[in-house]
C-alpha positions as a Markdown table, in Angstrom:
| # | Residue | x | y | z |
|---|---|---|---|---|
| 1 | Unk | 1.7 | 5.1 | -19.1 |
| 2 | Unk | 1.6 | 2.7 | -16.2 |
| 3 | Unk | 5.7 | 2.2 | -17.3 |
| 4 | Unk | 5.2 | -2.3 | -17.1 |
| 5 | Unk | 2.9 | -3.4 | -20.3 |
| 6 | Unk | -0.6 | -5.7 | -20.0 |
| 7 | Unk | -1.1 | -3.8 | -16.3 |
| 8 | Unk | -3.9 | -1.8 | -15.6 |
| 9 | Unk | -4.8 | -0.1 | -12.6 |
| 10 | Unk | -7.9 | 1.3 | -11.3 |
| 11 | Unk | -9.5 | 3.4 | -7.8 |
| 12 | Unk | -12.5 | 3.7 | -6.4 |
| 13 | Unk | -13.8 | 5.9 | -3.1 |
| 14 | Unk | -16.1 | 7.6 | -1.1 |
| 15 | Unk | -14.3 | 10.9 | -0.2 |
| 16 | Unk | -17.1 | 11.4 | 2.1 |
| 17 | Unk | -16.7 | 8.5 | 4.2 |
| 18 | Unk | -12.9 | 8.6 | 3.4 |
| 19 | Unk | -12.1 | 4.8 | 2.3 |
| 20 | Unk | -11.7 | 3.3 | -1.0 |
| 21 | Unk | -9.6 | 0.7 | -2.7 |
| 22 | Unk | -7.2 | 0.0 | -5.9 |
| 23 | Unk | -7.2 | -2.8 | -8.3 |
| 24 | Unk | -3.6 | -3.9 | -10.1 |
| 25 | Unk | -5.3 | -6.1 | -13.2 |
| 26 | Unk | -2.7 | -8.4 | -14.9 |
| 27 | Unk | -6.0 | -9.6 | -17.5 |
| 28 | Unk | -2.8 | -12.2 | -19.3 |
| 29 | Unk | -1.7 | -13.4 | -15.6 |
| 30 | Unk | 1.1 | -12.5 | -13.5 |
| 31 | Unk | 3.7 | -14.6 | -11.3 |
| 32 | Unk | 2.6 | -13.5 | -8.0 |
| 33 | Unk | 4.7 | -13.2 | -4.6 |
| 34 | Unk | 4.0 | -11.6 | -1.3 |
| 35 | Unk | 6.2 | -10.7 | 1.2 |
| 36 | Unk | 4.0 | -10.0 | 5.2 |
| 37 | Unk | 5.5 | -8.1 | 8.0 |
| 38 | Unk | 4.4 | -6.6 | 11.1 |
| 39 | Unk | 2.0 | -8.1 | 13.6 |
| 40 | Unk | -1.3 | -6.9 | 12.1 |
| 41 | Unk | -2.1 | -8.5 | 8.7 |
| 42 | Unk | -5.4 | -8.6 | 6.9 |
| 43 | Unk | -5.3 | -10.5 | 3.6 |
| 44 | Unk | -6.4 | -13.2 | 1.3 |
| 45 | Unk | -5.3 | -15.8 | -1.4 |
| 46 | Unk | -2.0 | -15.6 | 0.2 |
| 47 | Unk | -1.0 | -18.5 | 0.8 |
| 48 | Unk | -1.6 | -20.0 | -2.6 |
| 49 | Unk | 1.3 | -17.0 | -3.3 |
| 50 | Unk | 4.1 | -19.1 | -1.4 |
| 51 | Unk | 6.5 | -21.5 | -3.4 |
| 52 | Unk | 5.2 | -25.1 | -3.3 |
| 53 | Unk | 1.5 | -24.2 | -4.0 |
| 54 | Unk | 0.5 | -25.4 | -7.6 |
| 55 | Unk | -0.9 | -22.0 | -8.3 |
| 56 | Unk | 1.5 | -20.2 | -10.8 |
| 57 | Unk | 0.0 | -16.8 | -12.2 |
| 58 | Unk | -2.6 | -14.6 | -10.5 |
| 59 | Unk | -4.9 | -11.8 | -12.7 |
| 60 | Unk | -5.3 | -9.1 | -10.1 |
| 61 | Unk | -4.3 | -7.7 | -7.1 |
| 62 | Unk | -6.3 | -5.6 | -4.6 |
| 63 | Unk | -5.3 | -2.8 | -2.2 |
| 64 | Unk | -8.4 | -2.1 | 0.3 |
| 65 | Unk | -9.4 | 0.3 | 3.2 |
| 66 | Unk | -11.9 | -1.1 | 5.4 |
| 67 | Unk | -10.0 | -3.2 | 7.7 |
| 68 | Unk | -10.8 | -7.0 | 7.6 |
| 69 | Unk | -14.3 | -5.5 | 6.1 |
| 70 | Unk | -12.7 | -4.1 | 3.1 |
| 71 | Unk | -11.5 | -7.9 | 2.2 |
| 72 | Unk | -15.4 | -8.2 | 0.4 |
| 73 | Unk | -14.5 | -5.5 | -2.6 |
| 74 | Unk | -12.4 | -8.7 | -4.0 |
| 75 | Unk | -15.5 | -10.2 | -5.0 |
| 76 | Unk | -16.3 | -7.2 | -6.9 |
| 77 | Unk | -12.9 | -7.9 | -8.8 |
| 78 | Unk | -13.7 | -11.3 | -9.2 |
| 79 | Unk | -16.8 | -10.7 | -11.0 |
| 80 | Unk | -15.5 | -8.4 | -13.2 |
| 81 | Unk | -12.8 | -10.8 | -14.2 |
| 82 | Unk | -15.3 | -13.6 | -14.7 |
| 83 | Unk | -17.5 | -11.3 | -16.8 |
| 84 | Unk | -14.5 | -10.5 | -19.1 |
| 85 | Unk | -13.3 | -14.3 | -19.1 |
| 86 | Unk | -10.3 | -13.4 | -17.2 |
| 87 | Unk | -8.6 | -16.0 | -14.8 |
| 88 | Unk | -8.2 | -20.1 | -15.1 |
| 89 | Unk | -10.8 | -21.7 | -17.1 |
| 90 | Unk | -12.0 | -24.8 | -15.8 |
| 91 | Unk | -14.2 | -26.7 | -18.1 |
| 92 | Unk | -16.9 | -23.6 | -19.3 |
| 93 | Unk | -15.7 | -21.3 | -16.3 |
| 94 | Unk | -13.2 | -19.1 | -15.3 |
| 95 | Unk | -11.4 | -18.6 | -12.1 |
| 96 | Unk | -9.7 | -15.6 | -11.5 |
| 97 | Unk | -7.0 | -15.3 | -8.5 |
| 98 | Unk | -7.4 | -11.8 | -6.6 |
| 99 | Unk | -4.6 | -11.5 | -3.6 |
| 100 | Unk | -5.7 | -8.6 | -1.4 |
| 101 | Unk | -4.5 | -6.9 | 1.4 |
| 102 | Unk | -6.2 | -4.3 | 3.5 |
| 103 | Unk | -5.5 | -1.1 | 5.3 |
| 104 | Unk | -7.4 | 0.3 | 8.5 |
| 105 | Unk | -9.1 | 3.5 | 8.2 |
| 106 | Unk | -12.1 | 3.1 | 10.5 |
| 107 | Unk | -11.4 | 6.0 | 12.6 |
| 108 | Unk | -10.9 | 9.1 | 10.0 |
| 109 | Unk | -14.2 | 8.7 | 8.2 |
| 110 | Unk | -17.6 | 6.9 | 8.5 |
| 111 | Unk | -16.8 | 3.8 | 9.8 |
| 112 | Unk | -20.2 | 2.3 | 9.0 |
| 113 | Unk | -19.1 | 2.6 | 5.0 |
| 114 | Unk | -16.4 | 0.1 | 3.6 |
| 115 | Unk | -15.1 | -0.8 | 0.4 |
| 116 | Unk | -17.1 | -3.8 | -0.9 |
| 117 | Unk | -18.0 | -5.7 | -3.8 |
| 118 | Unk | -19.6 | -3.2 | -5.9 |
| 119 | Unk | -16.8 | -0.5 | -5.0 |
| 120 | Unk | -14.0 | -3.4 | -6.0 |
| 121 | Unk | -16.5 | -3.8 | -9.6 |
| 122 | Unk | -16.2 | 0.0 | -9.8 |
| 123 | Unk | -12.4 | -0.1 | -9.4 |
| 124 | Unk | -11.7 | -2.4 | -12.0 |
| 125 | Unk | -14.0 | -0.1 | -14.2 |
| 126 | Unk | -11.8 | 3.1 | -13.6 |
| 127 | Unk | -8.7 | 0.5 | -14.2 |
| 128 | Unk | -6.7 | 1.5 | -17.2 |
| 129 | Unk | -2.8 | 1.5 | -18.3 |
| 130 | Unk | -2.3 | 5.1 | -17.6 |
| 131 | Unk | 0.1 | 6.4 | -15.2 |
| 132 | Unk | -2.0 | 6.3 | -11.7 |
| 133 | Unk | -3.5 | 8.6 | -9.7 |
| 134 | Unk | -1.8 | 9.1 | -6.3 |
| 135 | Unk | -2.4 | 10.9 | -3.1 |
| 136 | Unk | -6.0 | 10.6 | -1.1 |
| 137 | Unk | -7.4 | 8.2 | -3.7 |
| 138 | Unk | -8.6 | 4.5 | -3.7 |
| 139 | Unk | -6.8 | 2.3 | -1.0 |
| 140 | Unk | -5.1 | 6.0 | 0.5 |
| 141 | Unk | -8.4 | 7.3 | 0.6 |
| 142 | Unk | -8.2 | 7.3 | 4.4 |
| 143 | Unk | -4.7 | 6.3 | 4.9 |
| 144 | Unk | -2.8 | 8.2 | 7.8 |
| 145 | Unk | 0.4 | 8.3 | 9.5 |
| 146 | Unk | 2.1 | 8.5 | 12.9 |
| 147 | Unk | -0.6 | 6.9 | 15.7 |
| 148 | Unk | 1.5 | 6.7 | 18.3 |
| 149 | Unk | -0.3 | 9.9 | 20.3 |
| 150 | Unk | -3.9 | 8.4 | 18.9 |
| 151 | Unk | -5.6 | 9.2 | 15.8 |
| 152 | Unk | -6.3 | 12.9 | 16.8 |
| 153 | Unk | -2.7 | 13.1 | 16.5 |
| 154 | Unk | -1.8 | 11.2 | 13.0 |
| 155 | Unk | -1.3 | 12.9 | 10.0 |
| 156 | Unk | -2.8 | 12.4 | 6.6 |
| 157 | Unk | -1.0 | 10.1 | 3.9 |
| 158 | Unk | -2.0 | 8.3 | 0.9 |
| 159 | Unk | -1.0 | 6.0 | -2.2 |
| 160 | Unk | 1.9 | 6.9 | -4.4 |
| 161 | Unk | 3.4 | 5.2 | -7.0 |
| 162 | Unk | 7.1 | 5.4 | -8.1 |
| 163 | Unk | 8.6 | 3.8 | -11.4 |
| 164 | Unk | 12.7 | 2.7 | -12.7 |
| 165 | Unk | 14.4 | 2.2 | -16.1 |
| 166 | Unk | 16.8 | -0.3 | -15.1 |
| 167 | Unk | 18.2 | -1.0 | -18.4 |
| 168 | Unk | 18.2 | -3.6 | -20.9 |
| 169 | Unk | 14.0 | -3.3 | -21.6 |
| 170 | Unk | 14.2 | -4.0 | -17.8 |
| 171 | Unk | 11.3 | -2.3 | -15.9 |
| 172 | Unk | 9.8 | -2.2 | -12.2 |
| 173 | Unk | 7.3 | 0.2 | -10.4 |
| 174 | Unk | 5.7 | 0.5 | -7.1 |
| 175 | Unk | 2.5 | 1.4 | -6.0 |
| 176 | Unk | 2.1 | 1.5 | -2.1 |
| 177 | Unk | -0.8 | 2.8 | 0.5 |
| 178 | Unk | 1.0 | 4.5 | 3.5 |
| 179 | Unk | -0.9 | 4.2 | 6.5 |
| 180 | Unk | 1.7 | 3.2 | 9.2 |
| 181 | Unk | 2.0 | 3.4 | 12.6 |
| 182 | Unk | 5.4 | 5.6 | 12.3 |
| 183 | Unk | 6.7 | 8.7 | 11.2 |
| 184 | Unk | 7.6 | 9.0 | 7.1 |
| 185 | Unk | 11.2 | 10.5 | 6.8 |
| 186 | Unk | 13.0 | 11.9 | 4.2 |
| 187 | Unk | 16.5 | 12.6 | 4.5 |
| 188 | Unk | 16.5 | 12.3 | 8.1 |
| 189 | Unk | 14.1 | 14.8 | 8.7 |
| 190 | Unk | 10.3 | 13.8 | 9.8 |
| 191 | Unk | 8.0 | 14.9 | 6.9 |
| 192 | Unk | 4.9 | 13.2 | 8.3 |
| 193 | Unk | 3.5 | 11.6 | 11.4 |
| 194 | Unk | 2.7 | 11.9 | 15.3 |
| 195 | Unk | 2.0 | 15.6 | 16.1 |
| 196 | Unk | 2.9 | 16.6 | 19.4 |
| 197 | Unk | 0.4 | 17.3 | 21.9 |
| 198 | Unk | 1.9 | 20.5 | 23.6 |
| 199 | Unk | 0.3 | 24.1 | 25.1 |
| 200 | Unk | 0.0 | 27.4 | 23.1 |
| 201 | Unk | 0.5 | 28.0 | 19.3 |
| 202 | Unk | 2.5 | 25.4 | 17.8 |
| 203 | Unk | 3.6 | 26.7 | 14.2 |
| 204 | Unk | 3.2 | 24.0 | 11.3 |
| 205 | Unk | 6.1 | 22.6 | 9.8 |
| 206 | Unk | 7.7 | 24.2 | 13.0 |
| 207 | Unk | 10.6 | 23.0 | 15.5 |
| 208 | Unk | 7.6 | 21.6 | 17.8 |
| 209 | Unk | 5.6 | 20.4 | 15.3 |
| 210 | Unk | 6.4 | 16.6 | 15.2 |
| 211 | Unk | 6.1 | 14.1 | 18.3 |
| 212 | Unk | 8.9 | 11.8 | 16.5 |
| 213 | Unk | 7.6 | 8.5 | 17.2 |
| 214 | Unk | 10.8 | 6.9 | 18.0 |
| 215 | Unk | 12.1 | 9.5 | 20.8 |
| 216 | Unk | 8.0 | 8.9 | 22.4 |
| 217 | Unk | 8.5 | 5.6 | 22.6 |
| 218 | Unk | 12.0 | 6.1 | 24.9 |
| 219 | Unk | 9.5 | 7.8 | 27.6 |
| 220 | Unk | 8.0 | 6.9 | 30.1 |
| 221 | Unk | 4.6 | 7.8 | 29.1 |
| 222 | Unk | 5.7 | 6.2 | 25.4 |
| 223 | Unk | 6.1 | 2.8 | 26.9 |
| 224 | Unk | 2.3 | 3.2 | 28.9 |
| 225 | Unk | 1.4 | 3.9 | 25.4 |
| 226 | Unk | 2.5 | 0.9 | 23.6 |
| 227 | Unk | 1.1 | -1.0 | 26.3 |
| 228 | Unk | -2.3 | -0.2 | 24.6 |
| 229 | Unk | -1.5 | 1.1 | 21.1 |
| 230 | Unk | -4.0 | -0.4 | 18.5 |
| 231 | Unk | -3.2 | -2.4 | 15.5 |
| 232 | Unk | -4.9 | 0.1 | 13.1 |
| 233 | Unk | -1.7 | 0.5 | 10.9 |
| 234 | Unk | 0.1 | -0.8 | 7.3 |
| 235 | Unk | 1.8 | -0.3 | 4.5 |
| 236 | Unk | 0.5 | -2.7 | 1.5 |
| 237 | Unk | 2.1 | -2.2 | -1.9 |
| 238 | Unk | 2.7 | -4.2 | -5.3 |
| 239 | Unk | 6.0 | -4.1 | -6.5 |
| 240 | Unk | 5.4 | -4.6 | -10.7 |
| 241 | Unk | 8.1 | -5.8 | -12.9 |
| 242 | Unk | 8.1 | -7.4 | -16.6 |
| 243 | Unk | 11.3 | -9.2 | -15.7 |
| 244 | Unk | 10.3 | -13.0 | -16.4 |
| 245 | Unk | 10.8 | -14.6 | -13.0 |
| 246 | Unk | 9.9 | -17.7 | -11.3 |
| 247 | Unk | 7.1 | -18.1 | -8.2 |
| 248 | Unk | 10.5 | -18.7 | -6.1 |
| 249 | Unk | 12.1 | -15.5 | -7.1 |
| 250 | Unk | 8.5 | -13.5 | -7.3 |
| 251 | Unk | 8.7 | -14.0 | -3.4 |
| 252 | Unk | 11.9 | -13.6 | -3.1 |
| 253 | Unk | 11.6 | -9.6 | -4.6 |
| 254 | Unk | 8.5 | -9.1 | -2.3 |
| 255 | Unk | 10.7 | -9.9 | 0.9 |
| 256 | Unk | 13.7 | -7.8 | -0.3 |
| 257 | Unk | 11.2 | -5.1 | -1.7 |
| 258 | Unk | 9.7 | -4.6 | 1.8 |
| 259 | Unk | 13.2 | -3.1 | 3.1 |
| 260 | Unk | 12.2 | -0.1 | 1.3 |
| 261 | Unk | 9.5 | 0.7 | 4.2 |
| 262 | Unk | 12.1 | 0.8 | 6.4 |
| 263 | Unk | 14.6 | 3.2 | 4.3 |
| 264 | Unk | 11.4 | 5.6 | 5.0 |
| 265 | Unk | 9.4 | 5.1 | 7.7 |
| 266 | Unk | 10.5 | 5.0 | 11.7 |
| 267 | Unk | 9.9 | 3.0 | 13.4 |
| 268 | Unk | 8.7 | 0.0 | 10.6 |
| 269 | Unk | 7.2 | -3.4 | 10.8 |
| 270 | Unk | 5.7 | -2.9 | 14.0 |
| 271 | Unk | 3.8 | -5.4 | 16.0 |
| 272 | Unk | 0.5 | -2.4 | 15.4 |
| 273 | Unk | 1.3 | -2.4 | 11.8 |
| 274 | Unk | 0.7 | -5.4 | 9.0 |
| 275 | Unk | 2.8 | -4.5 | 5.9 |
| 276 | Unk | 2.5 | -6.4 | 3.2 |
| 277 | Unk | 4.1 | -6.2 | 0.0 |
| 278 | Unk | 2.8 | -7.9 | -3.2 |
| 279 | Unk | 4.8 | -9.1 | -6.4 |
| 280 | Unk | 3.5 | -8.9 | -10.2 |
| 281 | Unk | 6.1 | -10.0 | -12.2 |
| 282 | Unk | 4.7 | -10.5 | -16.2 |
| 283 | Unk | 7.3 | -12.5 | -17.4 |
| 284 | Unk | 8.3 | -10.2 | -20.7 |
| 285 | Unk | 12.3 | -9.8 | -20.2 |
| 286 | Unk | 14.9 | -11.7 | -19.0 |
| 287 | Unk | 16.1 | -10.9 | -16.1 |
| 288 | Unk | 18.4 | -12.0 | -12.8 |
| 289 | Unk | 16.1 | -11.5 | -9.8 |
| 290 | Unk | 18.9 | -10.3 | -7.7 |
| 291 | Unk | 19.2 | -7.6 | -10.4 |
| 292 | Unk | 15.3 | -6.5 | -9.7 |
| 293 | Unk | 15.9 | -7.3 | -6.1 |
| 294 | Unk | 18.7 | -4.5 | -6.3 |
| 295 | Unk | 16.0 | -1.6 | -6.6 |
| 296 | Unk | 13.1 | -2.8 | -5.4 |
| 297 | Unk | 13.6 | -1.3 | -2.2 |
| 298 | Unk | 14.1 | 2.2 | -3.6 |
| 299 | Unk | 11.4 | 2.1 | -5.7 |
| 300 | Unk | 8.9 | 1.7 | -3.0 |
| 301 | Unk | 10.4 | 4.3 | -0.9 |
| 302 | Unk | 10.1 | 6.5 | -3.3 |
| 303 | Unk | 6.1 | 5.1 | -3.7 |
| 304 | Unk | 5.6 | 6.1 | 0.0 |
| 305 | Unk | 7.5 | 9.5 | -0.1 |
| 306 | Unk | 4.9 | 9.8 | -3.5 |
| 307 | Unk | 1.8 | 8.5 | -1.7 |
| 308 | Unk | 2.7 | 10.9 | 1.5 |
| 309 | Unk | 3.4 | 14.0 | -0.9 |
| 310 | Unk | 0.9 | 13.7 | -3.2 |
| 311 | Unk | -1.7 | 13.6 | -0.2 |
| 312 | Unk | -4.6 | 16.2 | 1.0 |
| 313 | Unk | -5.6 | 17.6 | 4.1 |
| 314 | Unk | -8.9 | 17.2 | 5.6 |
| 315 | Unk | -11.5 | 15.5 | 7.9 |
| 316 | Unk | -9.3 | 17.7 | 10.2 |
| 317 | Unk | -6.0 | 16.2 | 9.5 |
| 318 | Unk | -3.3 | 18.1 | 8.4 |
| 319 | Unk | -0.7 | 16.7 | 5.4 |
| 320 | Unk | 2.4 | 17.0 | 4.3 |
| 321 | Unk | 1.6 | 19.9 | 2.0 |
| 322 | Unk | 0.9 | 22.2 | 5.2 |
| 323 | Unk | 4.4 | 22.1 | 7.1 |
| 324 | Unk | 6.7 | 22.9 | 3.6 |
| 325 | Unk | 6.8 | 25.6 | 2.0 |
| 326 | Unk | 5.8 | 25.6 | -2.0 |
């Protein structure tokens, strides 16, 4: 199961253009909160997230490739809520709120083929309460990691999803789309990012394998770089609890939440990436939101260790499964 009760989640891609998207659907409504770092953000219906705005509950949440293109597939979503009478009614319609937040992947596949509204429609037709699909699926269709050396460079990543127990009926979950401009690490060792650009064989997995993103940008030739690195990176996530929290507090998990990028990936919130994390919080236990603030971070680290684990090689981009051995 999908661990957090009256949550569905769907994907939808092209694997041959290498984009797709993934639709959270919270069909009773969901105390929303959102949490935006980094310089480079593409979203929508985020501002109606933030305390002080009369909106309350929101019924989905979209994850999109496509950069600023990829923002369309929420109309998809949309209609299928408004099909299924799922959102605000007002008078004989109904309204449904769709936050999204999109991922730039222009440069692995076709970039002439984005998600839009009929791949958002298909998404919330594949959406369902089992445990998700992770790796090079839906919104990590086409997600990479480690740009620093250029694209030719980057490794392949994708979406993973990580869930806790906390105790006391208390659950929370992650699912998060790893496409950042920095290296993933995992107990202080690089597991995926920048490849380095050197002469003769370089073994994978090997001593030479990784750039490290951090000790390119103390050269000289690292700090030309960043002169002219593109904004083509983030990390976008939903952080689900059933904890019963207010808008306030909803936000408040989304900012804390977002430390969890950093436990993993270095160097994080960039001004070339636009993370942005989401909260869903369905209101079924009580809980203190300092207590779900507690592991939030962990359990979207563990989401992008998932989402970079789980994902596959190709379009001539090595993963993560290439440099261990299994």
């Amino acid at each position: 199961m999908s661990e957090i009760p009256d949550i569905k989640i769907g994907h939808a891609q092209n694997q041959n253009a290498l984009t797709g998207c993934t639709v959270i659907i919270c069909e009773k409504g969901a105390v929303g909160g959102v949490s935006q770092r980094g310089g480079a953000p593409g979203t929508r219906e985020t501002d109606l997230l933030r305390p002080g705005h009369s909106v309350q509950k929101v019924h989905a949440v979209l994850l999109s490739g496509g950069s600023a293109y990829g923002l369309d597939a929420a109309g998809g979503v949309m209609q299928f809520l408004e099909e299924n009478k799922i959102g605000f009614k007002v008078g004989s319609n109904f309204v449904p709120i769709v936050p999204c937040a999109i991922l730039y992947d222009l440069d692995i596949g076709d970039s002439a083929t984005r998600p839009n509204k009929e791949m958002g429609y298909a998404a919330c037709q594949n959406a369902n309460a089992d445990r998700p699909i992770v790796g090079s699926v839906g919104a990590g269709t086409g997600a990479t990691v480690g740009k620093i050396l250029g694209i030719s460079q980057a490794m392949r990543a994708g979406i993973g999803y990580a869930s806790f127990e906390i105790g006391n009926g208390i659950q929370i979950s992650a699912l998060i789309a790893v496409n950042a401009f920095g290296d993933v690490v995992e107990n202080n060792h690089i597991i995926a990012g920048a490849r380095t650009i050197k002469k003769g064989p370089i073994k994978i997995g090997g001593d030479n394998f990784f750039a490290d993103t951090r000790e390119v940008m103390h050269s000289f030739a690292g700090r030309q770089i960043l002169s002219f690195a593109s904004r083509q990176n983030t990390v976008i996530g939903v952080v689900i609890t059933n904890a019963d929290l207010t808008k306030e507090e909803a936000n408040y998990v989304a900012d804390v939440a977002s430390n969890g990028i950093s436990y993993v990936i270095k160097p994080a919130f960039t001004m070339f990436d636009g993370d942005t994390i989401f909260t869903l919080a369905t209101g079924k236990v009580k809980a203190d939101a300092n207590l779900i603030a507690a592991y939030a971070p962990d359990v979207v680290a563990d989401a992008i260790l998932n989402g970079t684990k789980s994902a596959e090689s190709g379009a001539g981009f090595p993963a993560y499964t290439e440099t261990v051995d299994h």
